[in-house]
C-alpha positions as CSV (number, residue, x, y, z in Angstrom):
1,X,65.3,148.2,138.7
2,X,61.9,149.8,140.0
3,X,60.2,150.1,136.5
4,X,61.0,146.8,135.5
5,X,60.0,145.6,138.6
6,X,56.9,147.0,138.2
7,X,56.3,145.8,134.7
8,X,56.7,142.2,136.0
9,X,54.5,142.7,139.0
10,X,51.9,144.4,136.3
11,X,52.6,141.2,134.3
12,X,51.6,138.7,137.3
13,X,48.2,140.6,137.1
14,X,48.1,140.2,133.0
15,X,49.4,136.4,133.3
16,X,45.7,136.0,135.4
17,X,43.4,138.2,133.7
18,X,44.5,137.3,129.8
19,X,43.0,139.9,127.2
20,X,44.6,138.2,123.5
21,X,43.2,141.4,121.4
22,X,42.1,139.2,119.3
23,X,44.4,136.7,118.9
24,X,43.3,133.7,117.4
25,X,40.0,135.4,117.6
26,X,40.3,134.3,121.5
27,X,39.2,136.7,124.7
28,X,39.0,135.4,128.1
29,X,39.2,137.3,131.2
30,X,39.8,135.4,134.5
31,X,38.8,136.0,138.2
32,X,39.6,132.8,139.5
33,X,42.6,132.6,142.8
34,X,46.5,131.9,141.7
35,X,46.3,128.9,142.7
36,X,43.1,128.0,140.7
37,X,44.5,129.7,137.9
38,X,47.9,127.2,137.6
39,X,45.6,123.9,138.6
40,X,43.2,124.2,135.7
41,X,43.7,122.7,132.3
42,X,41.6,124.9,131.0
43,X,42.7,128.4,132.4
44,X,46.5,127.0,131.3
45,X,45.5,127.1,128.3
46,X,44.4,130.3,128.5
47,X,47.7,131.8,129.4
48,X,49.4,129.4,127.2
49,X,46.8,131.4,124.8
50,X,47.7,134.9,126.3
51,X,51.7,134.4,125.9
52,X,51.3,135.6,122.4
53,X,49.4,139.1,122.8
54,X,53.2,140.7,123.4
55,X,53.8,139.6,119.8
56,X,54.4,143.3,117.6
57,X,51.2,145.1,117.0
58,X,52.8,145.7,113.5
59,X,49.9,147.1,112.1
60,X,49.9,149.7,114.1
61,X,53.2,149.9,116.2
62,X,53.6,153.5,117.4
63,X,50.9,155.6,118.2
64,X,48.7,154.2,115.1
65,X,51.5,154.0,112.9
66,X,53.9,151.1,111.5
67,X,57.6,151.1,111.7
68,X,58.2,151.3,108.3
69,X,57.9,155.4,108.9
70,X,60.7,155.6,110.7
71,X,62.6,154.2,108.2
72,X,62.9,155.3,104.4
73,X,60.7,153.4,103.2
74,X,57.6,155.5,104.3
75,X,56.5,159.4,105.9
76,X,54.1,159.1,108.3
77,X,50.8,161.7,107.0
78,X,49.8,162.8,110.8
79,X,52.9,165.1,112.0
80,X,51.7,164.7,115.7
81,X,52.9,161.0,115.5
82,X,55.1,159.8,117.6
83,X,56.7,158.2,114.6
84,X,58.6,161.0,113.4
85,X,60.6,161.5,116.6
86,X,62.8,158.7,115.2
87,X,63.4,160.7,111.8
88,X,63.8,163.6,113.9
89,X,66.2,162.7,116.3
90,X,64.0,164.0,119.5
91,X,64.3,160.5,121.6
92,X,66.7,159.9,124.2
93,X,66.7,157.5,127.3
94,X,63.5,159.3,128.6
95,X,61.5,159.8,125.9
96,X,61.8,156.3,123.4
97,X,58.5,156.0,121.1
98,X,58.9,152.3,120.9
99,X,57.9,150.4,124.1
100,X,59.6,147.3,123.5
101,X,61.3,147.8,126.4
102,X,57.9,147.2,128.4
103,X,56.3,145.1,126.0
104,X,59.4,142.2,125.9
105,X,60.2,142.2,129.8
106,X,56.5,141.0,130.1
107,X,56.3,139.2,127.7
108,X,59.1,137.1,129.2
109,X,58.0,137.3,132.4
110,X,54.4,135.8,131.3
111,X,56.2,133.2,129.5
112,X,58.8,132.4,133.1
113,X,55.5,132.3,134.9
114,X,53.9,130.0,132.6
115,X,57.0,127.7,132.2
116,X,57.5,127.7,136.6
117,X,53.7,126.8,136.8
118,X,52.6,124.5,134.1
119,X,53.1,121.4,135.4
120,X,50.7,122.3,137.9
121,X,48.2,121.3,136.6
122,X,45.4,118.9,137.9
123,X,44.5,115.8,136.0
124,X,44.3,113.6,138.6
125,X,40.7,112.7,138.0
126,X,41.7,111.9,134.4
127,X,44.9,109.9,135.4
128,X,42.7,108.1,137.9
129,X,39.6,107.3,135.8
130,X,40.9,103.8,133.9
131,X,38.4,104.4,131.1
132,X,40.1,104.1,127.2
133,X,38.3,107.6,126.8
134,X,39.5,109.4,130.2
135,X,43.0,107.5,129.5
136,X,43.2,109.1,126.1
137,X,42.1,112.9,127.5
138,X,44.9,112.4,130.4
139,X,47.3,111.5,127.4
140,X,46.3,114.4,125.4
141,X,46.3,117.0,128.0
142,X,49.7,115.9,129.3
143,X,50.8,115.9,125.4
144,X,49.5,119.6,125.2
145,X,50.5,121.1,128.3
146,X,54.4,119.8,127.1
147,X,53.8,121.5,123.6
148,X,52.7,124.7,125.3
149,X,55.8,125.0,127.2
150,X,57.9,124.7,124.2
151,X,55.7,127.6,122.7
152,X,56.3,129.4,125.6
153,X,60.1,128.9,125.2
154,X,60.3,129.9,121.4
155,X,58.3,133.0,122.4
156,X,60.2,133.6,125.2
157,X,63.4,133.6,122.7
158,X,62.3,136.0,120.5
159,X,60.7,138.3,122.9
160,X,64.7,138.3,124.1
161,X,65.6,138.8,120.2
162,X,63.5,141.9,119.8
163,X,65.1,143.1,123.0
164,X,68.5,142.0,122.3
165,X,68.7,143.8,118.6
166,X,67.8,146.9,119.9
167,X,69.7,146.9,123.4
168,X,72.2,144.7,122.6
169,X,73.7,142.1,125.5
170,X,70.8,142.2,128.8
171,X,69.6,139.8,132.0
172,X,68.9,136.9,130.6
173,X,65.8,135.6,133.4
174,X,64.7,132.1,133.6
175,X,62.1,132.5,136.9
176,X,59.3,134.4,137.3
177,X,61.1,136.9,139.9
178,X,58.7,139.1,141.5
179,X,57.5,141.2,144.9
180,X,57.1,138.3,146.7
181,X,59.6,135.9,145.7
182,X,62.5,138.6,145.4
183,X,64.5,139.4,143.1
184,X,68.2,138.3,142.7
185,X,71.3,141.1,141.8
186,X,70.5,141.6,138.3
187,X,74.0,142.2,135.8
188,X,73.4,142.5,132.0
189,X,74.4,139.5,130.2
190,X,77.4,139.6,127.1
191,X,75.9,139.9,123.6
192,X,77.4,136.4,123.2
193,X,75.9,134.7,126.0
194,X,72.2,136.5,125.0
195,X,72.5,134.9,121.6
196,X,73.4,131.7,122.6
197,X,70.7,131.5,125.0
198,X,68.3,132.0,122.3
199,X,69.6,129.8,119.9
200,X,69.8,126.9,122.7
201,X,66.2,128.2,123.4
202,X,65.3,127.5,119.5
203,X,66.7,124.4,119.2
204,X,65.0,122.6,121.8
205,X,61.7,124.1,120.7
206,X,62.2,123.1,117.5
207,X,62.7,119.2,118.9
208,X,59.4,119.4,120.4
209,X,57.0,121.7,118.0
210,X,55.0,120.5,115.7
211,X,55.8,120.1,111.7
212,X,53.6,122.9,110.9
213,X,51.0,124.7,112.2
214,X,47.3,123.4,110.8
215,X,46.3,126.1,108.2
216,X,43.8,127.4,110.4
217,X,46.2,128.4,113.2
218,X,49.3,129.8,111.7
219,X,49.3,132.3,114.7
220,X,51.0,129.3,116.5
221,X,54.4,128.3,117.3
222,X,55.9,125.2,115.7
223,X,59.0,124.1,114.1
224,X,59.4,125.8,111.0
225,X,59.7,129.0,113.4
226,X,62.0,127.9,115.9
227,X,64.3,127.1,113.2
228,X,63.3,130.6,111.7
229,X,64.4,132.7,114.7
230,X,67.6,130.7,114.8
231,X,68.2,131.3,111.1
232,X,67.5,135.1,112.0
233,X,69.7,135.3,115.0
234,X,72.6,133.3,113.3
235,X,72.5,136.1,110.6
236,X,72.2,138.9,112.5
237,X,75.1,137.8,114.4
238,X,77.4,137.1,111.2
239,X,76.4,140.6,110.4
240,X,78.6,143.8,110.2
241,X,76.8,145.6,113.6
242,X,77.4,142.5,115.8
243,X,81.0,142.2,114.7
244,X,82.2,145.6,115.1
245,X,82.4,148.0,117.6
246,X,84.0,150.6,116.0
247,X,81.4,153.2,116.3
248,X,81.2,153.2,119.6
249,X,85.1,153.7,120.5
250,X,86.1,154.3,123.6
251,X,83.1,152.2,125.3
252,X,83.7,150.7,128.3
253,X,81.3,147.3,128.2
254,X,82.2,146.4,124.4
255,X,80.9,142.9,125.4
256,X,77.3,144.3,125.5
257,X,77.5,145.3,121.8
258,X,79.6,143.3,120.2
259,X,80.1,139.4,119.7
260,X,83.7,138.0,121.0
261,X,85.9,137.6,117.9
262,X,87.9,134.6,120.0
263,X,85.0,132.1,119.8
264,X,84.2,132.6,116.2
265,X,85.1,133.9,112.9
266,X,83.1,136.0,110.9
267,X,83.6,133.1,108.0
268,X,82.0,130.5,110.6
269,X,79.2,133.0,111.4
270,X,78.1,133.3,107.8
271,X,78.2,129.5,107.6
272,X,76.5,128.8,110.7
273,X,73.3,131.4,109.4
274,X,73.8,129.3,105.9
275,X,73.4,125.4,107.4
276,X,70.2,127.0,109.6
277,X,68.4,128.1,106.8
278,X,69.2,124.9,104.8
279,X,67.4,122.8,107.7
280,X,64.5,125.1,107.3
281,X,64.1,124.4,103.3
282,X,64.6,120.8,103.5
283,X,62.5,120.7,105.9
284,X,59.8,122.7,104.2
285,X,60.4,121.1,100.7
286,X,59.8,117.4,101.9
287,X,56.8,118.8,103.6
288,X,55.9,120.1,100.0
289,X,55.7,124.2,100.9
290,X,57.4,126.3,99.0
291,X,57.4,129.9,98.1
292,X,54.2,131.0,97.8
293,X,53.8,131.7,93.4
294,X,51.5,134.9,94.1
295,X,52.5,138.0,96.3
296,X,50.2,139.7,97.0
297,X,47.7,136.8,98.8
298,X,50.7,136.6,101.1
299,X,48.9,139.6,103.1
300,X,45.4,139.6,102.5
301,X,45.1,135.5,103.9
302,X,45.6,133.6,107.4
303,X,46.2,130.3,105.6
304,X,48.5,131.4,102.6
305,X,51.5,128.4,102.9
306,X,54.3,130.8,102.7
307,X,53.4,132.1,106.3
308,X,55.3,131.0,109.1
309,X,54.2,133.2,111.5
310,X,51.6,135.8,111.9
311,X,50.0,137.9,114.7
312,X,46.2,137.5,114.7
313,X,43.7,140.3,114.5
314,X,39.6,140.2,115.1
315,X,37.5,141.5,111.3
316,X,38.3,145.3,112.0
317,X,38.7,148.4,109.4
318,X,41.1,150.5,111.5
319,X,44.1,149.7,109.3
320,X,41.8,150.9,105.9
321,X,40.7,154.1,107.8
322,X,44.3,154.8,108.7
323,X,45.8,154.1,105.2
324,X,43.1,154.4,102.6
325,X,43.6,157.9,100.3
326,X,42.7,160.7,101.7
327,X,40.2,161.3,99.0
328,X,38.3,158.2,99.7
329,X,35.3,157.8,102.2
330,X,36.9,158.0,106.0
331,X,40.8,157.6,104.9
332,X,43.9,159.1,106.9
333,X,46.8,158.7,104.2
334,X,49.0,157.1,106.9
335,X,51.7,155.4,105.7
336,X,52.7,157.2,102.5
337,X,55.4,155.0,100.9
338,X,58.8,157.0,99.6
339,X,60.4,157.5,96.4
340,X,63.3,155.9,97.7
341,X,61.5,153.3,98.0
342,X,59.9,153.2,94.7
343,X,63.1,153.6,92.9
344,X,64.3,150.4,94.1
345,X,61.9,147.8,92.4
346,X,63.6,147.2,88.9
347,X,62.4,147.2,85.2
348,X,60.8,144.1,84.3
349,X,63.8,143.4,82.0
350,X,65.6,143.5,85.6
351,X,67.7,146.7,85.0
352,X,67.4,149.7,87.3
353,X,65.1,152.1,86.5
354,X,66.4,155.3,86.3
355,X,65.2,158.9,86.2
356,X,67.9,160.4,84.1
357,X,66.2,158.0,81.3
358,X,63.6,159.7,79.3
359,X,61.2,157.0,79.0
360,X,61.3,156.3,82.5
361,X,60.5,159.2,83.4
362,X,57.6,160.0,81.2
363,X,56.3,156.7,82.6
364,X,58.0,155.5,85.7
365,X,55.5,152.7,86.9
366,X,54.8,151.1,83.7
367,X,57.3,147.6,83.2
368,X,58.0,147.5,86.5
369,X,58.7,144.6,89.1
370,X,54.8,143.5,89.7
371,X,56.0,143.5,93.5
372,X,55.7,147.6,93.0
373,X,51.8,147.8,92.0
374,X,50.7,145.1,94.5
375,X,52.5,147.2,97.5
376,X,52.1,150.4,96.6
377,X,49.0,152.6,95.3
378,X,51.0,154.9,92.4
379,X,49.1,158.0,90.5
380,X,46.3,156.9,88.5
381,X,45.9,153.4,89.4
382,X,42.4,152.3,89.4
383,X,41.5,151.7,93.1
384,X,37.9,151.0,94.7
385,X,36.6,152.3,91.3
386,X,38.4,155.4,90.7
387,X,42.0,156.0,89.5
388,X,44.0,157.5,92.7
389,X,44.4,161.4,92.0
390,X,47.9,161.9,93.5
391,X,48.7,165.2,90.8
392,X,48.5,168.5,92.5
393,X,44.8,169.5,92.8
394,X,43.7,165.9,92.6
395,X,41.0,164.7,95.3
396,X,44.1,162.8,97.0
397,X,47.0,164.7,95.6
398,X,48.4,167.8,97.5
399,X,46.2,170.9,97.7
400,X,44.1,168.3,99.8
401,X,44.7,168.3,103.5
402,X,46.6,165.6,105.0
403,X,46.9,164.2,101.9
404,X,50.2,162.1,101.0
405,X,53.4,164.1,101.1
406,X,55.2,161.6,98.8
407,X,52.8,161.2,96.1
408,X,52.1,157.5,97.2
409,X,49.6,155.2,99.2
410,X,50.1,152.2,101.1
411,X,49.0,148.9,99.5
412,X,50.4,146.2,101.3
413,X,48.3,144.6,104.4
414,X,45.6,147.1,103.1
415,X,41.6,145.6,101.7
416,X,40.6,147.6,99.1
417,X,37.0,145.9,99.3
418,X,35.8,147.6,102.6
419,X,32.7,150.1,102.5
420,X,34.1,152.3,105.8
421,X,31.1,154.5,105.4
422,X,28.7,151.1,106.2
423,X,31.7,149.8,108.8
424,X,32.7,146.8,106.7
425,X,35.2,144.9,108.4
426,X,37.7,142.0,107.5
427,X,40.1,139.5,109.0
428,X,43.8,140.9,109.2
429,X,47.1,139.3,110.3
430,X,50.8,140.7,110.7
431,X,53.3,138.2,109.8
432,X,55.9,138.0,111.5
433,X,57.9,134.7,109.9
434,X,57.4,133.9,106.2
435,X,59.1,131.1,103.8
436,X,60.8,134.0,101.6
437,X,62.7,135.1,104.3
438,X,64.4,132.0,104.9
439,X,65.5,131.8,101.5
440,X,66.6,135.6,101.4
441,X,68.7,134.6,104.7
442,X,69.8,131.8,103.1
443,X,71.0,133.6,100.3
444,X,73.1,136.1,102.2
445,X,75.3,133.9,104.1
446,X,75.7,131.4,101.4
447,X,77.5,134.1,99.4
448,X,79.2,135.5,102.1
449,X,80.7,132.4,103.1
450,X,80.9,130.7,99.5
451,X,80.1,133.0,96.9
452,X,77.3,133.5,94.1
453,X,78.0,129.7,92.9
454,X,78.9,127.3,94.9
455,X,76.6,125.7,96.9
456,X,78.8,123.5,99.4
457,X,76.4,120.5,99.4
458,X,73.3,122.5,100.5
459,X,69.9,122.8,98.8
460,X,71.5,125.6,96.1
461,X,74.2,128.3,95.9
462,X,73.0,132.0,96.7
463,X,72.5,133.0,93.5
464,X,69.7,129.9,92.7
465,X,68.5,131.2,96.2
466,X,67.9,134.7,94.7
467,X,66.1,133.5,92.0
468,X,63.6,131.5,93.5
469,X,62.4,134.8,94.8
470,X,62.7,136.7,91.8
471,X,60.4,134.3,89.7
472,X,57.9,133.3,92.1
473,X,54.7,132.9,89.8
474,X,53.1,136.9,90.2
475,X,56.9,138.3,90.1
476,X,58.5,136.9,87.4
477,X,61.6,139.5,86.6
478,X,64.8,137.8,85.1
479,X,67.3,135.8,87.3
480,X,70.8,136.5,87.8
481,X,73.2,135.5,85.7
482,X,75.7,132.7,86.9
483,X,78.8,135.8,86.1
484,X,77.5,137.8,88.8
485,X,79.8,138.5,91.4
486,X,80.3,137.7,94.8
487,X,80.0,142.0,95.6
488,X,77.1,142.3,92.9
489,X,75.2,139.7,94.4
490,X,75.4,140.9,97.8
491,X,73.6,144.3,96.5
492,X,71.5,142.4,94.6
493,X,70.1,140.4,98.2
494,X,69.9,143.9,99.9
495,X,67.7,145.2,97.5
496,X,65.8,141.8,97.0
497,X,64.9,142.3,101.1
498,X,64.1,145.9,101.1
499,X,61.4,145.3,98.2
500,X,60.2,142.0,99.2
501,X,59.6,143.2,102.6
502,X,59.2,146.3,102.3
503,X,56.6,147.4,105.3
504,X,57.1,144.2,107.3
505,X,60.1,145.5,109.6
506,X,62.6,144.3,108.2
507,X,64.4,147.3,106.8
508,X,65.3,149.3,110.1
509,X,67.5,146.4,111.6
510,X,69.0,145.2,108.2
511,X,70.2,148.8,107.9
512,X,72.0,148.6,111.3
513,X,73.4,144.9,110.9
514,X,74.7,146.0,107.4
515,X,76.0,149.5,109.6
516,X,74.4,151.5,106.2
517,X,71.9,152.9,108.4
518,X,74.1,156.4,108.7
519,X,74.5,156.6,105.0
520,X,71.0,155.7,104.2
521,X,68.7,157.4,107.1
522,X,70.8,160.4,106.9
523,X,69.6,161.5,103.4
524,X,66.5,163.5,102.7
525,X,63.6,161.0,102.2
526,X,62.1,162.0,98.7
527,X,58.8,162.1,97.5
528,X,57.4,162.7,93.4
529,X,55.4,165.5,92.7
530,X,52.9,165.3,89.9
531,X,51.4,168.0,87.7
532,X,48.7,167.0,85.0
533,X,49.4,168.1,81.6
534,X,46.2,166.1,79.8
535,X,43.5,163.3,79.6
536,X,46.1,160.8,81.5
537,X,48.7,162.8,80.8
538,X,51.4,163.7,83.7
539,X,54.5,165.0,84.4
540,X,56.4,163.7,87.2
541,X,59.4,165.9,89.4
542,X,61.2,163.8,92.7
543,X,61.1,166.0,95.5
544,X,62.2,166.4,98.7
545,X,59.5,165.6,101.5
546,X,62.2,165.5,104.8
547,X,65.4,165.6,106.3
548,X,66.2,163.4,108.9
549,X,68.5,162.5,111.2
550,X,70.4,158.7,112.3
551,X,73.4,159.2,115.1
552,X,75.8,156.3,115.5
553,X,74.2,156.1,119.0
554,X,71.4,155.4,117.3
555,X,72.6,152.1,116.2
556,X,70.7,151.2,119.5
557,X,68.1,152.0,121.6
558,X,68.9,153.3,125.3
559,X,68.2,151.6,128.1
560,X,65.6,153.4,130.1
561,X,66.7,155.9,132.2
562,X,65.0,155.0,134.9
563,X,66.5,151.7,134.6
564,X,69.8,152.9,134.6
565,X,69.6,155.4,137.5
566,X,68.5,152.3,139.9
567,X,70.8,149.5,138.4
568,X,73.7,151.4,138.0
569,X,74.3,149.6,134.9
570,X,76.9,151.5,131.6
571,X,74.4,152.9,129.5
572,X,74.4,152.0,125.7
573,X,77.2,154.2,123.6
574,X,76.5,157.9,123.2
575,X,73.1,158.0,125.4
């Protein structure tokens, strides 16, 4: 238990000397006593404030590059990266390039501290003073400092999620244990008892958050995400991964993995994750928010209605100097998007597109799903003034160094307006909870517990669900038809996720709740490769840009070694 130990002791230090990175635009640093610290209103607020700097850097997650890398949906351009250790199979219990381990622990740890502290605050000389004007501070302080510690508890549940979906069942810890006060005999908890924690956890925050965040300060907490994470957990725990232990036979703890099959059916599950998401769109439909009609505002706004959630950054260019085209002033490649990935986004008539068919391949981004061009930068698009020059021999095709191995660019999250050579900066925010995934969710476990058409006296069936999302205003690609089947739609929703999120994090732990991730992550991730034959002329050739590696153990994380060695605790299967 030493290192996480010490990562709780370190987070007492962080709880009382709060540095947001820009969070809400919001620094403080304080060098006040403890007890100072939990008696002010104002320093409260502060680490009320602070609670939601262990939210995922997503912009820059591992060693300045995004998950999405270590997935198929994008190759990482700097081959020192600690990215590519996932796609390589070289991490193990010692070595793990995600930190989350860290990161979560003290971020729940912060929030236990907060929660055990709050209400000890002094507004006594408010309380006291009979004025209307001190009366109504007192009232609106005390009203606060309650909202707070529901924040705390919503971000104290998914810190556990994003612990839970990669380590599976763990402590669940309520107090701020630490040096001083000790620490209690500390078991892992059953997967069951983890997720029903959160849940509980997202319930009563969503009693006591707000309607909606004000558009200014979507980086906050409030009802619409409670019921989020609860629609999120509910599905992940109908899902295949949560429900099966198969691949890891022979293990000894199958609690820690895998949900009890007594409690619950796997038909229940899926209705469960259905009736949370419907809460969530009636909800958000008598509020009057619905899916945003453009796409591509969703990621270049703070106040764009179809965010839920989203981690705040200061005006910065680090994201543009990491993932602008190599030929461009100051730009790294970074994140080069895969062919894999580009072969998923449909023909605008909605039918695959398809290399085997001529035309297509002459011309394989024109009559596309728009969703393609406002994500990803493909050969010859105009961008910053100049087509992108991804054919051999082109300023940002290969022949260049460190230009993109796949023959794409990142788009998504990135400002094409910044001068880098003058240090232009601009406002950017990772979101973490938007309104399309609700109805994505939604859409998943209403067909798997009802089917394509039948909507069981919710908002709409599954299939209406999908459609919402594929004829939002700037999309605009054919619904379903109503004969699709219950199998048909189910691909259909999987590949509605992986291009409507694609590089927001979602694609990783879909793959492992749909247990596809050894079948998908095991095939070489392919790239195009582009010769120019003429004036805008090209020729385009899929290629092979890596082979990589996914274990059944990798299904999840280890725990840290050093963990294990001094809590004695079964390690996760095959580590």
């Amino acid at each position: 238990m030493k290192n996480l130990k010490l990562y709780i002791i370190s987070c007492l230090v962080a709880a009382f000397c709060v540095s947001c990175e820009g969070l809400l635009d919001f620094e403080a640093q304080i060098s006040t006593t403890e007890e100072d610290v939990v008696k002010s209103y104002e320093s409260t607020m502060q680490r009320a404030i602070g609670l939601y700097s262990f939210l995922p850097d997503g912009l820059s997650y591992i060693d300045g590059a995004i998950m999405a890398s270590a997935s198929d949906e994008a190759e990482h351009t700097l081959e020192t990266s600690a990215i590519h250790k996932f796609n390589t199979g070289a991490w193990n219990a010692v070595d793990n390039p995600d930190n989350a381990w860290e990161r979560n622990f003290k971020g729940i740890y912060a929030a236990n501290l907060f929660l055990a502290t709050a209400d000890s605050v002094d507004l006594e000389y408010l309380r006291l003073d009979p004025s209307d004007a001190q009366q109504a501070k007192y009232e609106a302080y005390m009203g606060n400092i309650k909202q707070w510690k529901y924040e705390a508890r919503f971000l104290r549940a998914f810190y556990y999620f994003e612990l839970v979906k990669r380590y599976g069942g763990l402590p669940v810890l309520t107090k701020p244990y630490n040096s001083n006060t000790g620490f209690p005999q500390v078991e892992r908890n059953s997967l069951d008892s983890c997720m029903n924690f959160i849940v509980s956890e997202c319930d009563s925050a969503a009693l006591h958050l707000p309607d909606k965040s004000e558009d200014s300060d979507f980086g906050r907490a409030n009802k619409a995400a409670a019921m989020l994470l609860k629609s999120r957990v509910l599905l992940y725990a109908a899902s295949d991964f949560f429900n099966d232990p198969s691949w890891a036979a022979g293990y000894a703890y199958p609690e820690l993995i895998s949900l009890s099959q007594d409690a619950k059916t796997r038909e229940d599950r899926w209705k469960d994750a259905a009736a949370a998401a419907n809460e969530i769109i009636k909800i958000r439909l008598s509020l009057g928010r619905n899916i945003s009609s453009g796409y591509q505002e969703i990621f270049s706004a703070f106040t764009n209605q179809e965010i839920i959630l989203a981690r705040r950054y200061i005006a910065s260019n680090s994201f543009e100097k990491a993932n602008y085209p190599i030929g461009y002033d100051l730009g790294n490649s970074g994140a080069t998007p895969t062919q894999d990935l580009v072969d998923a986004y449909e023909m605008i008539d909605g039918s695959d597109f398809d290399w085997n068919n001529p035309e297509h391949a002459a011309n394989p981004y024109a009559n596309r799903d728009p969703r393609l061009t406002f994500s990803i930068l493909t050969n010859n698009t105009v961008f910053k003034g100049r087509p992108v020059e991804l054919w051999t021999g082109g300023k940002d095709g290969k022949g260049v160094s460190r230009a993109s191995k796949t023959g794409y660019y990142l788009l998504k999250y990135v400002n094409p307006d910044l001068n880098l050579l003058q240090n232009y900066t601009s406002v950017h925010s990772w979101i973490i909870m938007r309104y399309s995934e609700v109805i994505l969710n939604y859409a998943e476990a209403m067909n798997e517990a009802y089917g394509p058409n039948n909507n069981n006296g919710n908002q709409y069936t599954a299939r209406q669900a999908v459609n919402l999302i594929r004829r939002r205003g700037s999309v605009r690609i054919p619904e379903l038809p109503a004969a699709i089947t219950q199998a048909e739609l189910k691909e259909k929703i999987r590949n509605e996720r992986r291009v409507d999120f694609a590089f927001e994090d979602h694609r990783l732990w879909d793959l492992r709740r749909w247990m596809t991730a050894p079948d998908v992550l095991n095939k070489p991730v392919r790239g195009v490769e582009i010769t120019k034959t003429g004036e805008d002329a090209f020729e385009y050739k899929t290629v092979v840009v890596e082979n990589r590696i996914f274990l059944p153990n990798m299904y999840l994380y280890p725990i840290p070694q050093s963990d294990i060695n001094l809590t004695g605790w079964e390690q996760n299967p095959g580590w």
